[in-house]
PAVEX-441455 format. One record per residue (C-alpha): residue number from 1; residue in one letter; x, y, z. Coordinates in steps of 0.02 Angstrom, whole numbers, always signed. Example, Ala and Ser with C-alpha at 12.3 -4.5 7.8 and 13.67 -1.06 7.14 Angstrom:
# PAVEX-441455
+------+-------+--------+--------+--------+
: kepa : kolgu :      X :      Y :      Z :
+------+-------+--------+--------+--------+
:    1 :     a :   +615 :   -225 :   +390 :
:    2 :     s :   +684 :    -53 :   +357 :
+------+-------+--------+--------+--------+
//
This chain:
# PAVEX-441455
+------+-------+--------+--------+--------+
: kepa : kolgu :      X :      Y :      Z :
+------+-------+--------+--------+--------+
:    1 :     x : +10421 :  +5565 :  +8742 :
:    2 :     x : +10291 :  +5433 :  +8797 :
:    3 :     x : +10202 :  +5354 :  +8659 :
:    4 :     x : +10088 :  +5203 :  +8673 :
:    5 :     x : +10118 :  +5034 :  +8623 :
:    6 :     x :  +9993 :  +4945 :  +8500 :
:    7 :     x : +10056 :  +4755 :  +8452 :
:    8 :     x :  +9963 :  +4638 :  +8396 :
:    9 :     x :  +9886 :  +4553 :  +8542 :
:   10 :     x :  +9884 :  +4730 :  +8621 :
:   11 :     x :  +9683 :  +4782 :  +8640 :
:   12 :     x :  +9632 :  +4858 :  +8490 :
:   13 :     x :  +9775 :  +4863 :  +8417 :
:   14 :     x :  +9811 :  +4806 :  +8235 :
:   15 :     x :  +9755 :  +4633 :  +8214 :
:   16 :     x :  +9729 :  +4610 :  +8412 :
:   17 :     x :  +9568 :  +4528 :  +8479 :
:   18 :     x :  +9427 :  +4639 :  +8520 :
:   19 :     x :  +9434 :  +4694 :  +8722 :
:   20 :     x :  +9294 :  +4638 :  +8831 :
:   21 :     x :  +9261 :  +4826 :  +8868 :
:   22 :     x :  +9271 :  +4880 :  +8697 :
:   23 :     x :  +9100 :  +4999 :  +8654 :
:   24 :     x :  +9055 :  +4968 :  +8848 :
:   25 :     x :  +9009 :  +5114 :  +8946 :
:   26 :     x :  +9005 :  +5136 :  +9124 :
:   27 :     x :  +8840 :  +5108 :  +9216 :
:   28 :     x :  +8768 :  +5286 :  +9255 :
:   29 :     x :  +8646 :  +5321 :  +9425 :
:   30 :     x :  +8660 :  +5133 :  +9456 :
:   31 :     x :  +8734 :  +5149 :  +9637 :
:   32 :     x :  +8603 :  +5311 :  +9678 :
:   33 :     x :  +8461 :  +5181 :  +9662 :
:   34 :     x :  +8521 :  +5077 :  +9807 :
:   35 :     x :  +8540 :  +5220 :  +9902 :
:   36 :     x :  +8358 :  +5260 :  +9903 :
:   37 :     x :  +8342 :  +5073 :  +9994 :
:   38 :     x :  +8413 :  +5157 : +10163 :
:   39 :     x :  +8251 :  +5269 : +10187 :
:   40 :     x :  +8139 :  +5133 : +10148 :
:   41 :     x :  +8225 :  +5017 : +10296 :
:   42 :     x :  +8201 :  +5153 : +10414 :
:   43 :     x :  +8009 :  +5179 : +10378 :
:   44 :     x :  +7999 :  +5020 : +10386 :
:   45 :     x :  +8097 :  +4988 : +10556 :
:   46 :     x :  +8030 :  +5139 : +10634 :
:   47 :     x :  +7865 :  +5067 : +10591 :
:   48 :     x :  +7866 :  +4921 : +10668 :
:   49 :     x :  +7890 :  +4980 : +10810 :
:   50 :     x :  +7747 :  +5115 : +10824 :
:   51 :     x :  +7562 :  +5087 : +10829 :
:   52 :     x :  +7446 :  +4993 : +10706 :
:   53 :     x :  +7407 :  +5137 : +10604 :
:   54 :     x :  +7606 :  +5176 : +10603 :
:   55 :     x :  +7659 :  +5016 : +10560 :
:   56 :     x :  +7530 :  +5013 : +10420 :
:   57 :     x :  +7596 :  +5174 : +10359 :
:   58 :     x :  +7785 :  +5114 : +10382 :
:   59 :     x :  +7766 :  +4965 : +10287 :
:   60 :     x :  +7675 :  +5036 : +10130 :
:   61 :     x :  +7811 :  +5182 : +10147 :
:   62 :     x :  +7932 :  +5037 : +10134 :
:   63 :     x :  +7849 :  +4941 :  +9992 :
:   64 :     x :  +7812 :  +5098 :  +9887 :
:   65 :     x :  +7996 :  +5153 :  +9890 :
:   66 :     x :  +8054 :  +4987 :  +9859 :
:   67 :     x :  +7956 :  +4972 :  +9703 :
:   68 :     x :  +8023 :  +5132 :  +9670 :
:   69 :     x :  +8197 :  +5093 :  +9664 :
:   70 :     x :  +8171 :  +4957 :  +9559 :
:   71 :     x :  +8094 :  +5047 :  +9413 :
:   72 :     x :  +8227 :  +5185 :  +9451 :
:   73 :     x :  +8354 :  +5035 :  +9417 :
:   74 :     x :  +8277 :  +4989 :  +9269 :
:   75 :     x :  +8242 :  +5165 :  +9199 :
:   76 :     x :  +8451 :  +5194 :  +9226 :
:   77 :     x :  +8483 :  +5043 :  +9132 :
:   78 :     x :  +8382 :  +5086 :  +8981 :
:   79 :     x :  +8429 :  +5250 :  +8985 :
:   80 :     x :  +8618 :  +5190 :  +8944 :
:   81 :     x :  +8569 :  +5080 :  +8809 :
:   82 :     x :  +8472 :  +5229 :  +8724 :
:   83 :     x :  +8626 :  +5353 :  +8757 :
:   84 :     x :  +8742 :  +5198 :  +8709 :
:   85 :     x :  +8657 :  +5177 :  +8516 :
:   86 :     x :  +8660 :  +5286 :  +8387 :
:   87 :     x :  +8484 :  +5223 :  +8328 :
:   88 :     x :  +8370 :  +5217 :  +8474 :
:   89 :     x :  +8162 :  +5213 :  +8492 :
:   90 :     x :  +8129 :  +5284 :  +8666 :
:   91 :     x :  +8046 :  +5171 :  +8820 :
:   92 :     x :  +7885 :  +5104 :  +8795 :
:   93 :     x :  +7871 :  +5155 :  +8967 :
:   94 :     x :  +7940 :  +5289 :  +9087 :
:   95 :     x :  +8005 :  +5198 :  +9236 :
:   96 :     x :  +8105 :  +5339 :  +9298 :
:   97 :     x :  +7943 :  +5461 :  +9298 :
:   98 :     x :  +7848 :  +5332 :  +9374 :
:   99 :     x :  +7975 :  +5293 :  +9504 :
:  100 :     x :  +7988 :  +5472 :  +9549 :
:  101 :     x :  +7797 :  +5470 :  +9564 :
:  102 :     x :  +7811 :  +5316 :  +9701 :
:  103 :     x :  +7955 :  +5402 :  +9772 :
:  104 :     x :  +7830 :  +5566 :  +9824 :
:  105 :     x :  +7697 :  +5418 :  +9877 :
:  106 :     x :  +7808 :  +5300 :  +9986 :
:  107 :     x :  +7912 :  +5452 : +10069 :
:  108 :     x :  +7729 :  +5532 : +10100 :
:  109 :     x :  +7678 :  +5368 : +10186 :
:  110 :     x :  +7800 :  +5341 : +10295 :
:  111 :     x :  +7757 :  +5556 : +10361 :
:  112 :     x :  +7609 :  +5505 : +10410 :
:  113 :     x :  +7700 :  +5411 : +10567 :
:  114 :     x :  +7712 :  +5593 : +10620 :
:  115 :     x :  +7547 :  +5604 : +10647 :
:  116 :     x :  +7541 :  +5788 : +10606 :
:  117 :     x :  +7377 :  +5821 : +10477 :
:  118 :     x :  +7391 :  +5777 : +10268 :
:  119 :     x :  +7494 :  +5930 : +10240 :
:  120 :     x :  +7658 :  +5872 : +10306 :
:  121 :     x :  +7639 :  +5713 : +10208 :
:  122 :     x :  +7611 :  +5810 : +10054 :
:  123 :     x :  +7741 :  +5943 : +10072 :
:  124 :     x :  +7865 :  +5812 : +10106 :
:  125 :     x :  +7812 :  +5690 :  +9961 :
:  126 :     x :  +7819 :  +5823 :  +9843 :
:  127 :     x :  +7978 :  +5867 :  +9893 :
:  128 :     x :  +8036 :  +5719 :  +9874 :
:  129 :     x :  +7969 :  +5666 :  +9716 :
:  130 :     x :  +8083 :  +5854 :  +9647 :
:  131 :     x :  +8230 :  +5781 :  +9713 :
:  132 :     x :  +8201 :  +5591 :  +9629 :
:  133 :     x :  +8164 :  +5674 :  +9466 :
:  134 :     x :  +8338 :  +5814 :  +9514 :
:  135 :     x :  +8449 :  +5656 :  +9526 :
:  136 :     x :  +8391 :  +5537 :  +9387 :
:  137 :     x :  +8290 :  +5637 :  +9269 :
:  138 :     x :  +8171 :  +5610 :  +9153 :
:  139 :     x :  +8169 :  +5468 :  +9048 :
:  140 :     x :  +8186 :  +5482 :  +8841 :
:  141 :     x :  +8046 :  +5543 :  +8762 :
:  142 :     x :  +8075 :  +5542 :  +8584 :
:  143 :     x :  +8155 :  +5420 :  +8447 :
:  144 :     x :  +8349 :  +5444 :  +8422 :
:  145 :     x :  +8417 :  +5430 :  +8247 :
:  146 :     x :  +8255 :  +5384 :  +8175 :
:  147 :     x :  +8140 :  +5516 :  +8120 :
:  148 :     x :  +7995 :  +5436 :  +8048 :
:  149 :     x :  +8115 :  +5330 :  +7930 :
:  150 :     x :  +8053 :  +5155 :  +7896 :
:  151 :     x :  +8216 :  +5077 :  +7874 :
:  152 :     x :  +8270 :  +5156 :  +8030 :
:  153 :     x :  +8148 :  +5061 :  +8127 :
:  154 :     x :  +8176 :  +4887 :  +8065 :
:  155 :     x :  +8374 :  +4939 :  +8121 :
:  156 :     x :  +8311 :  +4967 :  +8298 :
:  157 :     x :  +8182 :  +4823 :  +8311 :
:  158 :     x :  +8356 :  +4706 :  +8240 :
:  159 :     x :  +8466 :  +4803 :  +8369 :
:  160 :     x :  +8326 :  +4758 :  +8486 :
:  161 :     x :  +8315 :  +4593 :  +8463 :
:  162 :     x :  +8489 :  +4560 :  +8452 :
:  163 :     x :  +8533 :  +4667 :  +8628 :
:  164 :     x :  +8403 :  +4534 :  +8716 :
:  165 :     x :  +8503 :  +4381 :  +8662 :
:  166 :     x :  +8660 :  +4466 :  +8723 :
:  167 :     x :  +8586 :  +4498 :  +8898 :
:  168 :     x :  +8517 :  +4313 :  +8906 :
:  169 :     x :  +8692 :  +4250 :  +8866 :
:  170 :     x :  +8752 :  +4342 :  +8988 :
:  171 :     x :  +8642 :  +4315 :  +9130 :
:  172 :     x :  +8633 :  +4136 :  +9097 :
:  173 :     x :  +8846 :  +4113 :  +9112 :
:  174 :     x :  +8852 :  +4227 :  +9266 :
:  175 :     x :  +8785 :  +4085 :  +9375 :
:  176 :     x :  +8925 :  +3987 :  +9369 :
:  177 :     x :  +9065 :  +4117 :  +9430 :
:  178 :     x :  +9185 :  +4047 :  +9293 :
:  179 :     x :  +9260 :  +4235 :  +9235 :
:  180 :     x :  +9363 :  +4193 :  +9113 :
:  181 :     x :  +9214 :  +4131 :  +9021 :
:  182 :     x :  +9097 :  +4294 :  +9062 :
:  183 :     x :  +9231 :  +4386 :  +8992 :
:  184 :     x :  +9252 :  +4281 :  +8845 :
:  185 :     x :  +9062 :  +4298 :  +8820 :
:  186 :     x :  +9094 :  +4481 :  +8851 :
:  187 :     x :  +9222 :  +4485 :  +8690 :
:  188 :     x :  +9098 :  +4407 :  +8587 :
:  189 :     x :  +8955 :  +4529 :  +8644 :
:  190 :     x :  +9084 :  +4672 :  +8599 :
:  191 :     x :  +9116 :  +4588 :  +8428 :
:  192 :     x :  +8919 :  +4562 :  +8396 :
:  193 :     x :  +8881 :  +4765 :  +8447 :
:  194 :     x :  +9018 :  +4806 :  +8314 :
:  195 :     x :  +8901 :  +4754 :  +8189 :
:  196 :     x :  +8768 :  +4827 :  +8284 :
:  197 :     x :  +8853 :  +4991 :  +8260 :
:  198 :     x :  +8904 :  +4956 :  +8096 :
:  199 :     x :  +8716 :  +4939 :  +8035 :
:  200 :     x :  +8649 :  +5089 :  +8123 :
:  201 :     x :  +8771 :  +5203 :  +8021 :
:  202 :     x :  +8706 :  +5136 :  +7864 :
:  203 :     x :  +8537 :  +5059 :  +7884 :
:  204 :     x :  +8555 :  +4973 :  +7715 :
:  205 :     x :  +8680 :  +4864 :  +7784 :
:  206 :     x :  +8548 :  +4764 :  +7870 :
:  207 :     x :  +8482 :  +4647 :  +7779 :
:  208 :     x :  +8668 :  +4568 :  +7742 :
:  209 :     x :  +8681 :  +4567 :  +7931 :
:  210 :     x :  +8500 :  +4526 :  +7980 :
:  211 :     x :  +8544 :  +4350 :  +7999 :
:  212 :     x :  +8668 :  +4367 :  +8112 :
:  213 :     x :  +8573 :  +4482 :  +8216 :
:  214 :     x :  +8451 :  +4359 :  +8232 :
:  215 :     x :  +8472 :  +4181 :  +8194 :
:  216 :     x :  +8642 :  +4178 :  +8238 :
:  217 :     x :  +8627 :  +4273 :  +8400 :
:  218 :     x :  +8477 :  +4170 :  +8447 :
:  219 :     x :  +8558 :  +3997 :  +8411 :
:  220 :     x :  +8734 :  +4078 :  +8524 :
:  221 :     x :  +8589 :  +4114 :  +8667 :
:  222 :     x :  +8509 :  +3934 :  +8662 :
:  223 :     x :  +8695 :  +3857 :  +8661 :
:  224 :     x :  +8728 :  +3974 :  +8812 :
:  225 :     x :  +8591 :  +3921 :  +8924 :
:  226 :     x :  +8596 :  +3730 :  +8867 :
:  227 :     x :  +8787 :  +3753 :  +8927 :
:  228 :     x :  +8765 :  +3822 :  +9096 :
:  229 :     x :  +8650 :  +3677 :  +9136 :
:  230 :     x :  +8778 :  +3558 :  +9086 :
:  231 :     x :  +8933 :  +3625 :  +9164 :
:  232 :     x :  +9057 :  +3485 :  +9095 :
:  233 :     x :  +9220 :  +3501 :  +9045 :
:  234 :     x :  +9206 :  +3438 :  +8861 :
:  235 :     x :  +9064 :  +3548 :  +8825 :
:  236 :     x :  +9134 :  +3685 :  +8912 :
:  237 :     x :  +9304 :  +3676 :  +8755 :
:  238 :     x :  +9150 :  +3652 :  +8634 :
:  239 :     x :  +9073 :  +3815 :  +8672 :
:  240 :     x :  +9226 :  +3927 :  +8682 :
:  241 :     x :  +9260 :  +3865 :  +8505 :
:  242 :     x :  +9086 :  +3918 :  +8451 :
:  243 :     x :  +9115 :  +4072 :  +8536 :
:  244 :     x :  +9290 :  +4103 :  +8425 :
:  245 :     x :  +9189 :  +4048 :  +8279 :
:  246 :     x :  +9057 :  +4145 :  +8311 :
:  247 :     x :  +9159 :  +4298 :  +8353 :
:  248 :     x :  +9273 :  +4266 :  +8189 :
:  249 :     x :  +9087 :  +4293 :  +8077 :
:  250 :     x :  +9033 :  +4442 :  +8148 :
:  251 :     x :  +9216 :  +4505 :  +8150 :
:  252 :     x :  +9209 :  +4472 :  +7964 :
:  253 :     x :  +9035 :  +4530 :  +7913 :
:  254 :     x :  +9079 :  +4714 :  +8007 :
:  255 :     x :  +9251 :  +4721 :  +7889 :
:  256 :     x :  +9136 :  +4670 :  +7741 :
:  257 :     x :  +9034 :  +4785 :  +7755 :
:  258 :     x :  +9138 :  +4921 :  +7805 :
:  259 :     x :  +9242 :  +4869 :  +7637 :
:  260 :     x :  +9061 :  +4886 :  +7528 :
:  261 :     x :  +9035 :  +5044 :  +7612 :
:  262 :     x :  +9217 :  +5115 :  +7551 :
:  263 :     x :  +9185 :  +5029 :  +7388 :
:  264 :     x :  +9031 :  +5128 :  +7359 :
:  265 :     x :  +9115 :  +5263 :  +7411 :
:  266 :     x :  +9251 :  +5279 :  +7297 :
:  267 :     x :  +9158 :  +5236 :  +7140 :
:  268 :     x :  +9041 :  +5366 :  +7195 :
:  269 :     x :  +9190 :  +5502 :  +7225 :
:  270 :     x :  +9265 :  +5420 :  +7020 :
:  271 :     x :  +9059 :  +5441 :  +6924 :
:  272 :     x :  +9071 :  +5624 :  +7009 :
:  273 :     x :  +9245 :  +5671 :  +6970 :
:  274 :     x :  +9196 :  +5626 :  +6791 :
:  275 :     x :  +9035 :  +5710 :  +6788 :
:  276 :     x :  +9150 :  +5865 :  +6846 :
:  277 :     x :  +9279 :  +5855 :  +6720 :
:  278 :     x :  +9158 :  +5845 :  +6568 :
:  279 :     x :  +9044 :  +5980 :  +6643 :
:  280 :     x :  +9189 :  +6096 :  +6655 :
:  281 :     x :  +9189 :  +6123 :  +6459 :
:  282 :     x :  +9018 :  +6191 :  +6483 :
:  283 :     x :  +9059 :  +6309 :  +6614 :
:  284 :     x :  +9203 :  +6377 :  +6544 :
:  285 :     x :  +9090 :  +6436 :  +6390 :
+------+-------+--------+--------+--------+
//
């Protein structure tokens, strides 16, 4: 019988090192974005080579679509974040919608090549726009895991804040095509969204973690960027060390307060077990 093996340096396994994958999803409706570039080309092409009122039609058909696809993009990405957190405030604004909505506009521009009246143009933007909003969908509209809770809300403006430095660090070591260190960055980013996790299941947790949320994620970010402009060999040892440092604290802070949490827990479990055995007395009268 096949039975997997868990060592030590095995991914999360006992005592192994956090995997860069670890609480990483795969990117939903990222590749369905591009796809709506191909459309936006061929307005575009097929405008160009038509008449001035065509042209001016193929290029905003082109533009509109393009714009679209970006905030499509963007809409995907936060969506994953949201569905990725268990405490979540909704986007500010609904760049899915609104793509959909330049989606009906640019594929209703580029109709009016045809040349055939408004009602083509609408019909077919409409259309359209249903089929944008059929593959993507709509974009969050309420708070997850918050429900008018104060404390809740300072954990998602911390979870925030923290996910921002992340994505700097991140964007600022992909330049240099060194993957070794974007996964090493990537294990660290896995170790700091631990204690991301960690805080959203109890909210009380955060301000023993605040700090590391935000201080030490912000000083990780400015060492990051500071780093890629550098690029030397000596500095490049330096920052993998404050990397495993780094990594080692947050490592630490999740088992502490998981261990408080327990703690709690059980002392909790022992005043009610009491309370239970000198109420029972009572109840037998």
């Amino acid at each position: 019988m096949a039975r997997r093996v868990t060592g030590k340096f095995s991914p999360g396994g006992p005592g192994g090192e956090p995997h860069a994958w670890d609480g990483r999803r795969r990117e939903k409706g990222g590749a369905r974005t591009k796809i709506m570039l191909f459309p936006a080309v061929l307005f575009l092409v097929n405008g160009l080579r038509g008449e001035p009122a065509q042209m001016v039609a193929g290029v905003a058909a082109f533009v509109l679509i393009l714009c679209a696809s970006f905030l499509t993009r963007e809409g995907v990405r936060a969506e994953n974040a949201y569905d990725a957190r268990r405490v979540a405030r909704r986007p500010a604004f609904p760049r899915k919608m609104f793509g959909a909505v330049l989606t009906a506009l640019g594929v209703g521009a580029g109709a009016l090549m045809r040349g055939e009246g408004p009602v083509f143009p609408v019909l077919f933007g409409l259309m359209a726009g249903a089929l944008h909003l059929a593959a993507f969908g709509l974009d969050p509209l309420k708070d997850k895991g918050i429900e008018d809770d104060f404390q809740s809300d300072r954990v998602a403006r911390a979870v925030d804040e923290g996910e921002k430095h992340l994505t700097a660090m991140r964007e600022a070591i992909l330049p240099l095509r060194d993957r070794d260190l974007t996964e090493r960055v990537d294990r660290f980013a896995s170790a700091a969204r631990a204690l991301f996790r960690q805080v959203e299941e109890d909210p009380g947790d955060l301000s023993a973690a605040r700090k590391y949320m935000g201080v030490y994620l912000m000083g990780a970010r400015d060492a990051t960027v500071k780093f890629a402009g550098v690029r030397d060999p000596a500095a490049r040892a330096d920052y993998v060390a404050l990397l495993d440092d780094l990594e080692t604290s947050f490592a630490g802070r999740s088992k502490a307060l998981l261990s408080n949490d327990r703690t709690a827990l059980d002392v909790e479990i022992a005043v009610l077990r009491e309370r239970l055995s000198r109420d029972a007395p009572l109840t037998e009268r």
